[in-house]
C-alpha positions as CSV (number, residue, x, y, z in Angstrom):
1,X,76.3,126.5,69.2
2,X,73.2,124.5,69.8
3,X,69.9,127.1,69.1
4,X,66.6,125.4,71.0
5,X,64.1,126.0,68.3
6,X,61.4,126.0,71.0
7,X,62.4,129.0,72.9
8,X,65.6,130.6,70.8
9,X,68.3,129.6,73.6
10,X,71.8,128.9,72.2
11,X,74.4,126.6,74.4
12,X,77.8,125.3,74.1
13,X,76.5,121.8,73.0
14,X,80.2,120.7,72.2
15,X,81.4,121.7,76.0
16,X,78.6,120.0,77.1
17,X,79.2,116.6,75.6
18,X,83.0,116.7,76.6
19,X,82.4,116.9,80.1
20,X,79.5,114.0,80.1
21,X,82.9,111.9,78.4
22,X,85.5,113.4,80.5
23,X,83.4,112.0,83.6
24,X,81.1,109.1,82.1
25,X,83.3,107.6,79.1
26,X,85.6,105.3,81.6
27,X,82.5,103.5,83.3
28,X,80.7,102.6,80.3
29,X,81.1,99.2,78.3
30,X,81.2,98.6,74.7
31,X,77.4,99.1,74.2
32,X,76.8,102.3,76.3
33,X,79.7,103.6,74.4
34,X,78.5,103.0,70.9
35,X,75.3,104.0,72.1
36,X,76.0,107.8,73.2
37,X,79.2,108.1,70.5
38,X,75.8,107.1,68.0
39,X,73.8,110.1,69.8
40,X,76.4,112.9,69.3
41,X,77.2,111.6,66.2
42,X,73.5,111.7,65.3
43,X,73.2,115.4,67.0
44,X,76.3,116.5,65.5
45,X,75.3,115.0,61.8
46,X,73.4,118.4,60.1
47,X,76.0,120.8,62.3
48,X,77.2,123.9,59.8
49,X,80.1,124.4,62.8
50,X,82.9,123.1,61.7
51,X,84.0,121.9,65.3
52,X,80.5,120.3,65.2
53,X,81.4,118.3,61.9
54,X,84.8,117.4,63.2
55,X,82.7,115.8,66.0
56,X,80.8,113.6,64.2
57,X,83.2,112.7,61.5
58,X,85.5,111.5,65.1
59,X,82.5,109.5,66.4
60,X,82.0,108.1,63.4
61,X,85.5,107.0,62.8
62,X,85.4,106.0,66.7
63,X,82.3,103.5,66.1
64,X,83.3,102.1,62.8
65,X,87.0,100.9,65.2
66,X,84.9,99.4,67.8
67,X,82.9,97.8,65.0
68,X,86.1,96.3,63.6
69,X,86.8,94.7,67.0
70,X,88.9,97.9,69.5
71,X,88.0,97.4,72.8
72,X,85.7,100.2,74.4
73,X,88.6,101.5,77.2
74,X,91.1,102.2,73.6
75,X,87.7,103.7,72.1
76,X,87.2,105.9,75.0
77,X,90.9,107.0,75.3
78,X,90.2,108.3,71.7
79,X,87.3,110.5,71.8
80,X,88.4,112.0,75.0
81,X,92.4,112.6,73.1
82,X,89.8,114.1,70.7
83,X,88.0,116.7,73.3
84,X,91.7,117.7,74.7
85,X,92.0,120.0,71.9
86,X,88.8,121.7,72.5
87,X,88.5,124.1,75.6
């Protein structure tokens, strides 16, 4: 759960994210990919959740294989076999 410390709201932040990859992730290149894997990952970083770790430790991993030379459709084909087994 993501807690706004402005106003106290709590959200699915993880459901959230799947759904911007699950209809985004396919259209992006390399660079918009490392970029919003980067921003969950930084989100995702300080999370006590242990979904929310699990998150960022797979983005991490993700961005390190691109880094190393995977192309971004493989990369994308991994986070999202990632979100499957979250509903």
């Amino acid at each position: 759960m993501f807690k706004c410390r402005a106003c106290n709201h709590a959200s699915e932040l993880i459901g959230f994210v799947k759904d911007v990859f699950q209809h985004c992730a396919s259209n992006w290149d390399r660079e918009c990919l490392v970029k919003e894997l980067d921003f969950v990952s930084r989100i995702f970083r300080g999370s006590e959740d242990q979904r929310g770790r699990t998150l960022f430790w797979k983005c991490e991993e993700v961005m390190d294989k691109i880094k190393g030379g995977l192309a971004e459709t493989t990369a994308a084909k991994l986070i999202l076999m990632f979100f499957q087994g979250y509903h």
